[in-house]
N, C-alpha and C positions, 0 to 999 in steps of 0.2 A: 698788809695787816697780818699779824703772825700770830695771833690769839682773838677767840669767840669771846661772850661773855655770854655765862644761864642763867637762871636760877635754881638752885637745889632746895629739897629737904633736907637741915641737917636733925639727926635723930642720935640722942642721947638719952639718959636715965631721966634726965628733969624734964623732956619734954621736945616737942618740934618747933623747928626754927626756920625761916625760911632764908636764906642766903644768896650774895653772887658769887660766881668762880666764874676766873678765867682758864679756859682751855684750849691748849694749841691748835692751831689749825692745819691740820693734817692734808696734803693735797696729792693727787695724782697727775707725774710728769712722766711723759716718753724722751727718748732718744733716740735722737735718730745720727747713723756715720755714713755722712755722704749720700744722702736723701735715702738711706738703705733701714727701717725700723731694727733696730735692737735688742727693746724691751722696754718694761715700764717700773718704776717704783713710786711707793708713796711717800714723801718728803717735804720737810719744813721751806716753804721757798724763800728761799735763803742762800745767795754763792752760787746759782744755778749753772754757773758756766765753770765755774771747778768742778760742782758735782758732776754735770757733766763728763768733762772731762777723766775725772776718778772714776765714775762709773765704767765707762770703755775699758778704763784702764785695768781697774777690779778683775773683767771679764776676760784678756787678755785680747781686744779686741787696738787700745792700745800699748805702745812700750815706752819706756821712761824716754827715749830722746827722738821720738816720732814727732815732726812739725804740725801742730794745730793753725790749722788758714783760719779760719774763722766759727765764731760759736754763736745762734742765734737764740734769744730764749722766748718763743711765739707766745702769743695771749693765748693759743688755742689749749694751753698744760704740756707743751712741749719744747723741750731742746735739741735745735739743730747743729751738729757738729760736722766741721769739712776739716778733712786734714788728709796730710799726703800718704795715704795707707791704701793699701787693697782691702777689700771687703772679702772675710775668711769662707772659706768653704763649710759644708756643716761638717763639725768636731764633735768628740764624745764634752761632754758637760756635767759637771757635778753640782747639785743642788749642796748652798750650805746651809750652815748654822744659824745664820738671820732668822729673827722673828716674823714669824707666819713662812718658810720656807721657799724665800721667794731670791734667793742669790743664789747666783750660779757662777764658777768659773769654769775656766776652759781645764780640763785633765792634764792636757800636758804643762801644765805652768808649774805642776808639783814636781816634776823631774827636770824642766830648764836650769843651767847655770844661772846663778845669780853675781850680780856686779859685787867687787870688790868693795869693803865698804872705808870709810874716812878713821881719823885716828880720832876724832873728836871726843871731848870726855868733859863731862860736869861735874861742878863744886855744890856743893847742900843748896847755898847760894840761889845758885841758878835753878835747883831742883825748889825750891820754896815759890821761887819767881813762878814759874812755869805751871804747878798748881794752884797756885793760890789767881794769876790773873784768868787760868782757863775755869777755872769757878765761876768767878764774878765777872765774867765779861760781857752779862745781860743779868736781868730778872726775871728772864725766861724759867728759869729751873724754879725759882723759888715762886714765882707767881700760877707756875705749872704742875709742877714737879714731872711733869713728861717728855724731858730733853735732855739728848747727850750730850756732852763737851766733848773737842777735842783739841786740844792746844799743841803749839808748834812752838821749839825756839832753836835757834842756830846760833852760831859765833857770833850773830850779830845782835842775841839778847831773845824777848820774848817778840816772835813772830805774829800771831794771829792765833783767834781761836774759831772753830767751826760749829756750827750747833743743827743736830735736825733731831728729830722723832728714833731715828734707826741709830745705831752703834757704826753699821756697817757705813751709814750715808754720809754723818760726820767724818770719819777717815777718807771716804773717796773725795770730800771733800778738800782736805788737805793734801792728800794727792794730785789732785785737778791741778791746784796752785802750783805744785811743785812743777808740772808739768808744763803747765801755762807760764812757766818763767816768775813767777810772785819769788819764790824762798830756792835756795840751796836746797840740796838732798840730805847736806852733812849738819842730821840735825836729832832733837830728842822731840818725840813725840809722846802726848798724855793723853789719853784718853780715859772717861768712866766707865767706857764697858769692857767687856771679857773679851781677853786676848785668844780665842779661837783661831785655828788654824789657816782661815782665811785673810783674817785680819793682821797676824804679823804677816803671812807672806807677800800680801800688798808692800808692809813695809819693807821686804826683804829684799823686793824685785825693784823699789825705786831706790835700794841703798842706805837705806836710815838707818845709822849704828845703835840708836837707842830709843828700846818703845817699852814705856812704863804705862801701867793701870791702874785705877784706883780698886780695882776688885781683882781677880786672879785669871792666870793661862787654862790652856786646855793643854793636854798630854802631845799633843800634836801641834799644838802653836809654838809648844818648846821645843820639838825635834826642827821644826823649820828652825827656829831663833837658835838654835845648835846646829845645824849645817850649814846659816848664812854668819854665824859669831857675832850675831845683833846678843845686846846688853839686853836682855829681857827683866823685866821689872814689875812688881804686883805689890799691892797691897799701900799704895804709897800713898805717903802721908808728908807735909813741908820738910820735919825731921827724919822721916824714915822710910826705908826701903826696901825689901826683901826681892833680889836680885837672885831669880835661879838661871842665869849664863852670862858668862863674861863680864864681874864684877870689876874687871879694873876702869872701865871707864866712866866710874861714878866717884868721886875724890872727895874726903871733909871738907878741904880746903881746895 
């Protein structure tokens, strides 16, 4: 069950009304790597073993071609992750931009080399696809209005789209996949929230040539999207797109 139902006062100039709304259901999930705790966030449960999986990954806890053995997702509100990695010593960590200031990544993730990334490039076409099916891919948002989208698509068309409460949950989400073998790395990603400094470099460090938003970068999500020559993209709409790096891998035709 991914939504409550209440009832409210609605209050207007003619008077009180009384209504139902539905609202999402917000939950608190831990992780765990290799019976070691992690950390916790709160999250739409939904995809729990991509989240997962992007979670670690977010953190620097995993890296794009690290083997996942196995991923449990307990009744207790928690997910168990085993895979073949060492458990890191304690690192310096940076709190980000997340709402309520609860992400952190590892410090030196901002100074690692980043993978080379694919030549791949989209037609308007594919940009129309991509937004339009990561919209509609529930009545979550419209029955809510309290849910991100993040959609995926690669050479092989439109991929999946991801949905939680966070901005940041949605992307680890599609990370987890990439990780867990779902999709290619050589792909465009959409997302409705703000491209913050954390959020392309996720995508920088799994490879992804092209991360578009429907709102706008931060100053430092573009110097990453300029050191890794990911196509950054803001403000997009099915026909339009304001592209501040590396416009040539987005084509009219």
């Amino acid at each position: 069950m991914l939504t409550i139902e209440c009832s409210t006062t609605l209050i207007t100039l003619q008077g009180e009304q009384e209504i139902r709304e539905k609202v999402l259901e917000e939950r608190p999930f831990s992780v765990t790597l290799n019976d070691e705790l992690i950390g916790s966030a709160m999250v739409l449960a939904t995809d729990l073993e991509a989240f997962a999986a992007g979670y670690l990954f977010g953190q620097g806890y995993l890296n794009k071609n690290d083997k996942v053995l196995e991923i449990r997702v307990c009744q207790e509100g928690r997910v168990d992750v085993y895979a073949d990695v060492p458990i890191r010593s304690e690192e310096e960590m940076i709190t980000t931009s997340g709402c309520g200031g609860t992400g952190k990544i590892a410090a030196r993730l901002l100074h690692e080399d980043l993978p080379e990334l694919s030549s791949l490039s989209i037609n308007f076409a594919q940009l129309a696809e991509l937004v339009r099916k990561t919209l509609s891919v529930s009545d979550l948002s419209q029955q809510t209005h309290c849910v991100h989208g993040c959609g995926y698509l690669t050479e092989k068309g439109f991929e999946a789209c991801f949905e939680d409460v966070g901005r940041h949950n949605a992307v680890d989400k599609v990370m987890g996949a990439i990780i867990l073998g779902r999709f290619s790395s050589a792909g465009a990603i959409y997302t409705t929230g703000r491209l913050t400094s954390d959020m392309v470099l996720k995508c920088a460090r799994m490879g992804v040539p092209i991360v578009l938003s429907r709102t706008a970068p931060s100053s430092l999500g573009l110097e990453i999207a300029r050191k890794a020559g990911i196509t950054l993209g803001a403000y997009v709409r099915p026909n339009r797109v304001n592209v501040f790096n590396a416009p040539h891998r987005i084509t009219a035709s």
